[in-house]
N, CA, C and O of each residue as an XYZ file, in Angstrom:
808
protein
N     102.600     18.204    128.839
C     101.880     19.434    128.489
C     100.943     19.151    127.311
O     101.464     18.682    126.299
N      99.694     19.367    127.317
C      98.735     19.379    126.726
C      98.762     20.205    125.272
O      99.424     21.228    125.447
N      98.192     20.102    123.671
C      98.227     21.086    122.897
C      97.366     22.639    122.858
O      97.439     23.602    122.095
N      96.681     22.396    123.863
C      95.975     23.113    124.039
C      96.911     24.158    124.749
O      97.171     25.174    124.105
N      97.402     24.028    125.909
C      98.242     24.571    127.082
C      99.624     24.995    125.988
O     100.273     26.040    126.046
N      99.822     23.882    125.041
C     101.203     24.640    124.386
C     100.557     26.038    123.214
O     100.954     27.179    122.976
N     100.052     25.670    122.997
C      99.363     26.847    121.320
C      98.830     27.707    122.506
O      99.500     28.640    122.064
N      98.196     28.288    123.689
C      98.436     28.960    124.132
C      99.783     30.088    124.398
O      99.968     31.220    123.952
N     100.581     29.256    125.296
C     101.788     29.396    125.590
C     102.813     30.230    124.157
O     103.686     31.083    124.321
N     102.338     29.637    122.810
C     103.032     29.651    121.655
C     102.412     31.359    121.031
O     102.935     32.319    120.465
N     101.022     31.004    121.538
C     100.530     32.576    120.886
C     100.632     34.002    121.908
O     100.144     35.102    121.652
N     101.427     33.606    123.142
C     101.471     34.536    124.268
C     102.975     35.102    123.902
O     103.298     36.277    124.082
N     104.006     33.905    123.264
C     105.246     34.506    122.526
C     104.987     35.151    121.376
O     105.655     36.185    121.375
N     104.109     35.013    120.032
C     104.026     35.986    119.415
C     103.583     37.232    119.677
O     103.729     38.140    118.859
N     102.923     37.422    120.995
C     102.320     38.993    121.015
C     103.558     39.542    122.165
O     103.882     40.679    122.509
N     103.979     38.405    122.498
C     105.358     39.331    123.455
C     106.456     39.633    122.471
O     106.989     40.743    122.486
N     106.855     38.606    121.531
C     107.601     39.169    120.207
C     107.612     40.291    119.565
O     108.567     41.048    119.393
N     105.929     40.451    119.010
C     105.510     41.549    118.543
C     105.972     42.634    119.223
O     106.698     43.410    118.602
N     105.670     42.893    120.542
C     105.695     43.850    122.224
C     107.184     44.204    122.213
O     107.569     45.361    122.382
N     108.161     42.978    121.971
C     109.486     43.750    121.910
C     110.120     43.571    120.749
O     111.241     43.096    120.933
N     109.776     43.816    119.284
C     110.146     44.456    118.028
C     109.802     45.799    117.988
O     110.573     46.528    117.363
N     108.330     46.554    118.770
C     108.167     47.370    118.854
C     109.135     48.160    119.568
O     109.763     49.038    118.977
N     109.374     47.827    121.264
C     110.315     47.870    122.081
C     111.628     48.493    121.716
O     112.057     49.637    121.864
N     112.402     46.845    120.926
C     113.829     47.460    120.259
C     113.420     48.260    119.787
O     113.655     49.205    120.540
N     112.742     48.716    118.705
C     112.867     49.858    117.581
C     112.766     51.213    118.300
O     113.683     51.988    118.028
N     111.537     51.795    119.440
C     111.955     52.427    120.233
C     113.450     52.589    120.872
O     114.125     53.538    120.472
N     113.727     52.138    121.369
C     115.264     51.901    121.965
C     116.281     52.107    120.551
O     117.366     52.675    120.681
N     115.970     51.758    119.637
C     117.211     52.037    118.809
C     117.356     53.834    118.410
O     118.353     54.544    118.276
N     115.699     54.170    118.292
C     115.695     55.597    117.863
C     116.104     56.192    118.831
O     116.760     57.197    118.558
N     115.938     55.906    120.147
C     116.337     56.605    121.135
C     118.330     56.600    121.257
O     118.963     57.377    121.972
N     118.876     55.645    120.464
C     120.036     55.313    120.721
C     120.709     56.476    119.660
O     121.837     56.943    119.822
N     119.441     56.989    118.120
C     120.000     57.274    117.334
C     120.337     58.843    117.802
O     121.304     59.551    117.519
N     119.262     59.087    118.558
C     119.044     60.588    119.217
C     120.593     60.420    120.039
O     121.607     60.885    119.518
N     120.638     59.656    121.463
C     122.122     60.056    121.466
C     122.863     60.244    121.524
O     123.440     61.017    122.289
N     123.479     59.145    120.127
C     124.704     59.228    119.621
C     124.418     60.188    118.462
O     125.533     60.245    117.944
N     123.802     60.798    117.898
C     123.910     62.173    116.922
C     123.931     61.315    115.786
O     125.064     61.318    115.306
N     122.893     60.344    114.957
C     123.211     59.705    113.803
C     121.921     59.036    112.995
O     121.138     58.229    113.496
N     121.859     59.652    111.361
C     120.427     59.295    111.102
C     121.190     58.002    109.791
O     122.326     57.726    109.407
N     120.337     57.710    109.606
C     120.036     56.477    108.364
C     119.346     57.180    107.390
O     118.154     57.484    107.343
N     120.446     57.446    106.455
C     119.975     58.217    104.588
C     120.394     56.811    103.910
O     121.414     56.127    103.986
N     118.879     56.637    103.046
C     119.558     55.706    102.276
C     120.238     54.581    102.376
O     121.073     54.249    101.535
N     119.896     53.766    103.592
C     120.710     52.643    103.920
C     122.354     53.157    104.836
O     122.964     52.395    105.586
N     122.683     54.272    104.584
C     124.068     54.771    104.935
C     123.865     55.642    106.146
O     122.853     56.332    106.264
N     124.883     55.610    107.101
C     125.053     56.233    108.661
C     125.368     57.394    108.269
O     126.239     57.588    107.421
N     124.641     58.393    108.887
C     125.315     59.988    108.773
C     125.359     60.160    110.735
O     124.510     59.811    111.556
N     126.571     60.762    110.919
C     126.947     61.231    112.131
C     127.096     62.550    111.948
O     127.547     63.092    110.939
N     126.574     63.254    113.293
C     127.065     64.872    113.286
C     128.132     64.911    113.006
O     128.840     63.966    113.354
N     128.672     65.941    112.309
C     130.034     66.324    112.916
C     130.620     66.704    113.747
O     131.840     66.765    113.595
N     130.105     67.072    114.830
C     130.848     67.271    116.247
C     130.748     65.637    116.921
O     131.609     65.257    117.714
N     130.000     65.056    116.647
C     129.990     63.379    117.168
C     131.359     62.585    116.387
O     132.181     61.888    116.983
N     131.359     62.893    114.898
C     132.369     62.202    114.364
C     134.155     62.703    115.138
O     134.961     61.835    115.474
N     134.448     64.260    115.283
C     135.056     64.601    115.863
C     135.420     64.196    117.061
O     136.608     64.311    117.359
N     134.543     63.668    117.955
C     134.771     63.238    119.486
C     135.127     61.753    118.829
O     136.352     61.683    118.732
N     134.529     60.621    118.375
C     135.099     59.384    117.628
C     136.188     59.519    117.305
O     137.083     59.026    117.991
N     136.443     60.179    116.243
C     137.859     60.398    115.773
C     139.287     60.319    117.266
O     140.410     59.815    117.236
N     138.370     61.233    118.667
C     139.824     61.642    119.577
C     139.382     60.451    120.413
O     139.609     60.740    121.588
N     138.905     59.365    120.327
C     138.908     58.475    120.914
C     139.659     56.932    120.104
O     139.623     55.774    120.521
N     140.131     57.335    119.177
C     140.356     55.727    118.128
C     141.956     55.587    118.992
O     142.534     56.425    119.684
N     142.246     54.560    118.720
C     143.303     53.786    119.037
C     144.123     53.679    118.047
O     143.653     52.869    117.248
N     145.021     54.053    117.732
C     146.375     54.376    116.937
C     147.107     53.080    116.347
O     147.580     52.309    117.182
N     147.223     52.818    115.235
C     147.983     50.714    114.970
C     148.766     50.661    115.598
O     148.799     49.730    116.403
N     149.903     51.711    115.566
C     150.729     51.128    117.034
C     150.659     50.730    117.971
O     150.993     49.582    118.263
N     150.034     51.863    119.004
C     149.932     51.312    120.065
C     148.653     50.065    120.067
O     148.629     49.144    120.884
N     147.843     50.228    119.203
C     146.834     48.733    118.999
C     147.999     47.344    118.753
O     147.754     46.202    119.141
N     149.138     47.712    118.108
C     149.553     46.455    117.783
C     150.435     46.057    119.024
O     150.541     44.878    119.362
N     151.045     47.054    119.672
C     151.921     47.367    120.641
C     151.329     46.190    122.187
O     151.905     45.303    122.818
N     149.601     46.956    122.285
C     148.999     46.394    123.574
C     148.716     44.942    122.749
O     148.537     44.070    123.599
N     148.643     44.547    121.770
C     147.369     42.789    121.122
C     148.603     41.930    121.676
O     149.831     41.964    121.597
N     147.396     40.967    122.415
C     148.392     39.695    122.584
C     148.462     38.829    121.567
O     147.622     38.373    120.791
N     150.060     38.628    121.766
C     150.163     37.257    120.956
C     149.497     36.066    120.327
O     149.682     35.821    119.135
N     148.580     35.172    121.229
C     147.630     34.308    120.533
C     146.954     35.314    119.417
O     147.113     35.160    118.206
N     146.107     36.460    120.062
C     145.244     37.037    119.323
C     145.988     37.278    117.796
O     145.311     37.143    116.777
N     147.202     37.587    117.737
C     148.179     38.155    116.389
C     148.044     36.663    115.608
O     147.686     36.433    114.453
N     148.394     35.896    116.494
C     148.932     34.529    115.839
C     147.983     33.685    114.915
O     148.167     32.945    113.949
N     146.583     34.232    115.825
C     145.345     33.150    115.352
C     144.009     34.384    114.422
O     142.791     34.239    114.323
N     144.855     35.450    113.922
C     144.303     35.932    113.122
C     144.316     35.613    112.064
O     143.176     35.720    111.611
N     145.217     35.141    111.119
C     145.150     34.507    109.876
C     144.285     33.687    109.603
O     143.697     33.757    108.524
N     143.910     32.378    110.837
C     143.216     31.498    110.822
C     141.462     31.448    110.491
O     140.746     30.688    109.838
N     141.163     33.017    111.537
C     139.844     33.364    111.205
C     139.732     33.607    109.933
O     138.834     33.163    109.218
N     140.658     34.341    109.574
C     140.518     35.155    108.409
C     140.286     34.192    106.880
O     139.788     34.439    105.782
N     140.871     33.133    107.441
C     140.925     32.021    106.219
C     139.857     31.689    106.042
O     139.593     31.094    104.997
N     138.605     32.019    107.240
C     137.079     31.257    107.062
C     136.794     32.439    105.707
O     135.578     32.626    105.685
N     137.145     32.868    105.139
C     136.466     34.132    104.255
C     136.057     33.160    103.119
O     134.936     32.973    102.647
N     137.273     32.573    102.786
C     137.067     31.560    101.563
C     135.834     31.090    101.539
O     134.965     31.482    100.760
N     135.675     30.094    102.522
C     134.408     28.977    102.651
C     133.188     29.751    102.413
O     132.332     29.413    101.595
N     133.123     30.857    103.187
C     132.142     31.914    103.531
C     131.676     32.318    102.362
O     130.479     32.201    102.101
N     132.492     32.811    101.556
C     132.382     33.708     99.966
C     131.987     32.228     99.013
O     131.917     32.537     97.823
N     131.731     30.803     99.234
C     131.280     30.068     98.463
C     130.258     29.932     99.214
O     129.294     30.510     98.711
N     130.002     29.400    100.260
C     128.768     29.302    100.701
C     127.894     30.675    100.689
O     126.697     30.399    100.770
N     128.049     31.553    100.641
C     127.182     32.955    100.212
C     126.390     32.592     98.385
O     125.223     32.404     98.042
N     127.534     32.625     97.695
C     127.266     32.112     96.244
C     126.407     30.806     96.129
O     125.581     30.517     95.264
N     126.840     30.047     97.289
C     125.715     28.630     96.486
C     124.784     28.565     97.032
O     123.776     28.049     96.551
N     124.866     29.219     98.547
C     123.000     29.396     99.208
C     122.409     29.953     98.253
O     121.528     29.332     97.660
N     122.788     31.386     97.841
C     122.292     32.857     97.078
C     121.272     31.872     95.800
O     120.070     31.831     95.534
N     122.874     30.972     95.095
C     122.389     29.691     93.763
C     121.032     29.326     94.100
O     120.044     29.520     93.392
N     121.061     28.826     95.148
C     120.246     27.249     95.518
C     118.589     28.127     95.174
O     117.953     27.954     94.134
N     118.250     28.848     96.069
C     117.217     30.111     96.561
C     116.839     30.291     95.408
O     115.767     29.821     95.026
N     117.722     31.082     94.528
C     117.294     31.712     92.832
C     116.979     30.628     92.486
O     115.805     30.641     92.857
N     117.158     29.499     91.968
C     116.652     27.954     91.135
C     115.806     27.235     91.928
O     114.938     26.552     91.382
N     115.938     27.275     93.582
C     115.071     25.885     93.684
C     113.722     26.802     94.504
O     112.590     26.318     94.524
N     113.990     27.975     95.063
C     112.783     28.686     95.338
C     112.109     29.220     94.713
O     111.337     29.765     95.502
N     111.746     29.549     93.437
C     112.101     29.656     92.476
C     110.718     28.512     91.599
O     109.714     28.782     90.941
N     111.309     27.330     92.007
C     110.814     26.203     91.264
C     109.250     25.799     92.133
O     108.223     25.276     91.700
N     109.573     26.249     93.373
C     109.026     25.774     94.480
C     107.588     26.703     95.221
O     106.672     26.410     95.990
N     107.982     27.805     94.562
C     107.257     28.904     94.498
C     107.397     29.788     96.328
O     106.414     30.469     96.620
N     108.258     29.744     97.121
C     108.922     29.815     97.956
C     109.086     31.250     98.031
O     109.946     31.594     97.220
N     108.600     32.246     98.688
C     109.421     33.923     98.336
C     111.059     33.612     98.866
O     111.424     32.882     99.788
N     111.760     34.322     98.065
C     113.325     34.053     98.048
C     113.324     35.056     99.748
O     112.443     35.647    100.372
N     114.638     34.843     99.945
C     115.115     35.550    101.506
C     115.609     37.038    100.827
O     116.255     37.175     99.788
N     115.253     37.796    101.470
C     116.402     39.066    101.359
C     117.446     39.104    101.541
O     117.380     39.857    102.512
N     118.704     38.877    101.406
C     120.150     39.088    101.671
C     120.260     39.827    102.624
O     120.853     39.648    103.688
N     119.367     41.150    102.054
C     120.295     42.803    103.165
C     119.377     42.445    104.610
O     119.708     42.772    105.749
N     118.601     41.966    104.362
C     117.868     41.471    106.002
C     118.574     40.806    106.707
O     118.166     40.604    107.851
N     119.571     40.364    106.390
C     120.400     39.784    107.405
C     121.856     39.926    107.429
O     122.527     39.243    108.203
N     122.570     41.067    106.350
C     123.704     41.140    106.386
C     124.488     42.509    106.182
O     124.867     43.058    105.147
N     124.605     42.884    107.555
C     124.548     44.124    108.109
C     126.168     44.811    108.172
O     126.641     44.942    109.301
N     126.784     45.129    107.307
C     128.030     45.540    107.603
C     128.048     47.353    107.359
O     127.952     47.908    106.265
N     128.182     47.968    108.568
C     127.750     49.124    109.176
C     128.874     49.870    110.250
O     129.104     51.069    110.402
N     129.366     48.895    110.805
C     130.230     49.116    111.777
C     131.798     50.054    111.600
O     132.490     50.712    112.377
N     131.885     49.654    110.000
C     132.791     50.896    109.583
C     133.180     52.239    109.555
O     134.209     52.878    109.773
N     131.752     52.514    109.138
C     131.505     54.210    109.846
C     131.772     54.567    111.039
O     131.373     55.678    111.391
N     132.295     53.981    111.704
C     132.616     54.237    113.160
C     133.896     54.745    113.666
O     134.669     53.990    114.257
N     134.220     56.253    113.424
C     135.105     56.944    113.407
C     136.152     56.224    114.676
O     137.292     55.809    114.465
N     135.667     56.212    115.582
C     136.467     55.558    116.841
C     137.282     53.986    116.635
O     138.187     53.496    117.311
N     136.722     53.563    115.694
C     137.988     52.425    115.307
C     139.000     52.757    114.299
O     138.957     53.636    113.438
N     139.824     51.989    114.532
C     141.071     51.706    113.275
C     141.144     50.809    112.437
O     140.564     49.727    112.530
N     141.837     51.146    111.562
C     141.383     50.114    110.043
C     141.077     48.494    110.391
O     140.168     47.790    109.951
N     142.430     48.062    111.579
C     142.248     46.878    111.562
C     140.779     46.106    112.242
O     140.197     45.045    112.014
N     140.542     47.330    113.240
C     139.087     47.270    114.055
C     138.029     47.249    113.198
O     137.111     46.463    113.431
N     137.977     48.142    112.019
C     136.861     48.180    111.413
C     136.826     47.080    110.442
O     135.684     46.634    110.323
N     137.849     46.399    109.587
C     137.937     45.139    109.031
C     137.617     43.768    110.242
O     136.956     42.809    109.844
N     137.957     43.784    111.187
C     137.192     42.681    112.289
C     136.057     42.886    112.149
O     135.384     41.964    111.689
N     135.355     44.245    112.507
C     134.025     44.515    112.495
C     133.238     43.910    110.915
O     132.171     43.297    110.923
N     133.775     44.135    110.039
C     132.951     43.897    108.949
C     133.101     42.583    108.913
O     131.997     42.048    108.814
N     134.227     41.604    108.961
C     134.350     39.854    108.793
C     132.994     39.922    109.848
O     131.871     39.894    109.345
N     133.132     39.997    111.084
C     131.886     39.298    111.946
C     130.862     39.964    111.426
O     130.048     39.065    111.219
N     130.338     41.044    111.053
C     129.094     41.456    110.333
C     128.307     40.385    109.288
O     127.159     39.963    109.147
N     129.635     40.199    108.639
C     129.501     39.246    107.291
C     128.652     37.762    107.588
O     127.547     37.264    107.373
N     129.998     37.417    108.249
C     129.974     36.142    108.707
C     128.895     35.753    109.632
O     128.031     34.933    109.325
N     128.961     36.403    110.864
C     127.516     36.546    111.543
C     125.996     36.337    110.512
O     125.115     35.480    110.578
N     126.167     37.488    109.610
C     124.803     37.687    108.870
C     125.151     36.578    107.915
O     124.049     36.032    107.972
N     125.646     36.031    107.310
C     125.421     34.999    106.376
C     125.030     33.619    107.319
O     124.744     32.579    106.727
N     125.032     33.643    108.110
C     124.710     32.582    109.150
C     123.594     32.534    109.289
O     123.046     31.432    109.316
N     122.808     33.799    109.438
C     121.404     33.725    109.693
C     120.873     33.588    108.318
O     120.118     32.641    108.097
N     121.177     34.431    107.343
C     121.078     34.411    105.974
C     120.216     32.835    105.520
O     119.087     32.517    105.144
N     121.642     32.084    105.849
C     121.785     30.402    105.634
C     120.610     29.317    106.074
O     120.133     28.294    105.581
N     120.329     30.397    107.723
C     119.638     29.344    108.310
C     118.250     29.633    107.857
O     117.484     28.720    107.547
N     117.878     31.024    107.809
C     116.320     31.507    106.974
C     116.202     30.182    105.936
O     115.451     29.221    105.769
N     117.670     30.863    105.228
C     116.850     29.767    103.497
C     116.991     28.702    103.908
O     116.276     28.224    103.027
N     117.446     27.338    104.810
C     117.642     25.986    105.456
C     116.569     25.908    105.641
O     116.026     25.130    104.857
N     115.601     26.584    106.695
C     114.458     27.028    107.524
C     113.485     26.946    106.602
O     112.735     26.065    107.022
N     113.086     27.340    105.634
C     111.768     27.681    104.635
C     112.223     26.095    103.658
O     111.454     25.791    102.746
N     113.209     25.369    103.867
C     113.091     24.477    102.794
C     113.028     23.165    103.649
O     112.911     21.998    103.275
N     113.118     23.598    104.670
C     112.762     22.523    106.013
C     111.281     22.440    105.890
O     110.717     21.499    105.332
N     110.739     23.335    106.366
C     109.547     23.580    106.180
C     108.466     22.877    105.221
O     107.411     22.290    105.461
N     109.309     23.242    103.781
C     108.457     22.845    102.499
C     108.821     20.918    102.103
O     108.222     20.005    101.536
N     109.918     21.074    102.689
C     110.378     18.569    102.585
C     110.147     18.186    103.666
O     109.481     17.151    103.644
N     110.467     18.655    104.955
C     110.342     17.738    106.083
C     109.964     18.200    107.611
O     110.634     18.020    108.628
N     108.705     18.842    107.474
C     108.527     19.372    108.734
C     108.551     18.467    109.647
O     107.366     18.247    109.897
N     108.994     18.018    110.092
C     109.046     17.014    111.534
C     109.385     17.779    112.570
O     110.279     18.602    112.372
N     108.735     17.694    113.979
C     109.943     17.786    114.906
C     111.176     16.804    114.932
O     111.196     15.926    114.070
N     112.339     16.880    115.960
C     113.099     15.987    116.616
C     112.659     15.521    117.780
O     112.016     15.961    118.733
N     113.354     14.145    117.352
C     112.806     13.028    118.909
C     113.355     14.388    120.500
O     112.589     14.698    121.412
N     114.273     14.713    120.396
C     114.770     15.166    121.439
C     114.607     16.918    121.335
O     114.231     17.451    120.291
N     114.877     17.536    122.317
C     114.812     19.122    122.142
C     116.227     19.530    122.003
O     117.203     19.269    122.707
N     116.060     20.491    120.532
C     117.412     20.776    120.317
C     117.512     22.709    120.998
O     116.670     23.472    121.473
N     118.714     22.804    120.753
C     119.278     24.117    121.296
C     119.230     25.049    120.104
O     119.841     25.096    119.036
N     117.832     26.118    120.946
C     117.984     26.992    120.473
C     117.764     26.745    118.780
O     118.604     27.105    117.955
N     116.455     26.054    118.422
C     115.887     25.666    117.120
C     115.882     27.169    116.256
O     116.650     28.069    116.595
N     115.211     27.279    115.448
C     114.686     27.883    114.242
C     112.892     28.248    114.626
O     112.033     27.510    114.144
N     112.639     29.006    115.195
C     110.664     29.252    115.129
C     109.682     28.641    114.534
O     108.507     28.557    114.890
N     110.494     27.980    113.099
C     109.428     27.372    112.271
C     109.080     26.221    112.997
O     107.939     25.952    113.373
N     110.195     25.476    113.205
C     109.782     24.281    114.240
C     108.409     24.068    114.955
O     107.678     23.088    114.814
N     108.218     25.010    115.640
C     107.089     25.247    116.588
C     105.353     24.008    115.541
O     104.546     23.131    115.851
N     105.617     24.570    114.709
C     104.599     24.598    113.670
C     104.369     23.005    113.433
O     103.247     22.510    113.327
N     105.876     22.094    113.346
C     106.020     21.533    112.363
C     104.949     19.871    112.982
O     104.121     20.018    113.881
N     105.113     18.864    112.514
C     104.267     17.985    112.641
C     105.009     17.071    113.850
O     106.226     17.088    113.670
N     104.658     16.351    114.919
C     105.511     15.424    115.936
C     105.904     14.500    115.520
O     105.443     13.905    114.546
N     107.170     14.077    116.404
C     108.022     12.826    115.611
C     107.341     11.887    116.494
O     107.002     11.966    117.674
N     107.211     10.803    115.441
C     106.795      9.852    115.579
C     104.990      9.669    115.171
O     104.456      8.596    115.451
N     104.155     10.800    114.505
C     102.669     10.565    114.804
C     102.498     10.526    112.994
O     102.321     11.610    112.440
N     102.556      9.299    112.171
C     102.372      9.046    111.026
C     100.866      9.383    110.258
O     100.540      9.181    109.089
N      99.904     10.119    111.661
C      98.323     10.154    111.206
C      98.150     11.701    110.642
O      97.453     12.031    109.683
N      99.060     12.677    111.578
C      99.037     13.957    111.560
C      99.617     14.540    110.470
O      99.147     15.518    109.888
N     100.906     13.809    110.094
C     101.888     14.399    109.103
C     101.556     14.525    107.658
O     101.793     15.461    106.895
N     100.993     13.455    107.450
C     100.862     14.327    105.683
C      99.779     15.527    105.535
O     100.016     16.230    104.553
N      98.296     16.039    106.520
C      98.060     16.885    106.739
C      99.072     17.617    106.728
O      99.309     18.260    105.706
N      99.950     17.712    107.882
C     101.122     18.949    108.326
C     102.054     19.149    107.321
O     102.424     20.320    107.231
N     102.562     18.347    106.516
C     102.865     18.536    105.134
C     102.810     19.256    104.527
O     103.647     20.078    104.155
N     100.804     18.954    104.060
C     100.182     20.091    103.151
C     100.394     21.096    103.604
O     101.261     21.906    103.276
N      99.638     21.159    104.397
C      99.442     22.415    105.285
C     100.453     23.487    105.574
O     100.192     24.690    105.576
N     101.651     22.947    105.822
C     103.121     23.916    105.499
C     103.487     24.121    104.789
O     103.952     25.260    104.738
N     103.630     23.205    103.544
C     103.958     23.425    102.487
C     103.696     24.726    101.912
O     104.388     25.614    101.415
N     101.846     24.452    102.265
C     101.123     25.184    101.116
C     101.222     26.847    101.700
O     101.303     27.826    100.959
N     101.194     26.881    103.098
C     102.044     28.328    104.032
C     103.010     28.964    103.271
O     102.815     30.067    102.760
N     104.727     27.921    103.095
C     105.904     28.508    102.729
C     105.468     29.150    101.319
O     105.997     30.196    100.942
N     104.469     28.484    100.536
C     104.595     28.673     99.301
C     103.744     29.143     98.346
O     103.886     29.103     97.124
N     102.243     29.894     99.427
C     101.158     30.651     98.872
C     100.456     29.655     97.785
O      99.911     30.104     96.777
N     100.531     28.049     98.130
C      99.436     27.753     97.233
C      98.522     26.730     97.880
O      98.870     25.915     98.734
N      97.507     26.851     97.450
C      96.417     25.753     98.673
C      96.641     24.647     98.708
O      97.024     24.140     97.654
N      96.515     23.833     99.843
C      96.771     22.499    100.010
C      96.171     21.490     98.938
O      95.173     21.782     98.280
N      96.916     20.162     98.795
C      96.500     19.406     97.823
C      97.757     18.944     97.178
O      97.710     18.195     96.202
């Protein structure tokens, strides 16, 4: 495939991107209409006749603990132990971002852009449901969190592609300079660099 035929191809995904950000966001307002629920302030407000119907639908700890299978009981601790790792790696990405983006002139990531724990308000679960819900909220969103700030510092040391096609990359990629072409790259260098970091090439 030709560069011509790909930077086509590449700018037909940003306007279909664009096409369905618009899309979801339609679809979500329509979701907010209804389920009966607005967004004050970052925080879920539900009708009260919606919270009421939630409420006669939740599942009781008993009988929740009564129906959970075994593995599932057994190998809960285990997830739960990822919290540790999680709650340092939150702190030393968060570190790294404040000092080296910072240094680099890099706009830092937003946190709340990617770490969405919401699922609580959700009258229809039970405590233990809504604590699952928030670990994967967490955990989920610090993942992406991670890979943003990985992503922008990829960008600014080593835009290369990989020799091979990996699964399900990062977008920036698209951009970055080909492996193996030593003529193109320190252009592509500048040139990204000076993108991630609002200052002109050189």
């Amino acid at each position: 495939m030709n560069q011509t035929k790909l930077d086509a191809i590449l700018q037909q995904l940003h306007s279909l991107q664009a096409e369905l950000d618009i899309e979801l966001e339609r679809a979500l307002k329509e979701k907010r209409d209804l389920f009966h629920y607005s967004l004050e302030k970052g925080r879920i407000r539900f009708e009260e006749g919606m919270r009421k119907l939630q409420r006669s639908r939740r599942t009781g700890l008993w009988r929740y603990f009564r129906e959970a299978r075994l593995r599932h009981v057994l190998t809960a601790p285990v997830i739960y132990s990822l919290i540790v790792p999680f709650i340092l790696l939150d702190v030393a990405i968060t570190l790294y971002q404040q000092v080296c983006f910072r240094a680099y002139g890099i706009p830092r990531v937003p946190r709340s852009d990617f770490i969405a724990i919401d699922r609580h308000y959700l009258a229809y679960l039970n405590i233990i449901e809504k604590m699952n819900c928030m670990f994967c909220g967490y955990a989920n969103g610090l993942i992406a969190y991670t890979r943003e700030i990985a992503s922008r510092t990829e960008q600014f040391w080593c835009p290369i592609k990989h020799a091979r096609e990996m699964r399900d990359p990062h977008s920036r990629v698209r951009a970055y300079a080909d492996y193996g072409d030593p003529d193109t790259y320190p252009g592509k260098l500048k040139g990204l660099r000076a993108a991630i970091s609002g200052n002109s090439p050189g």
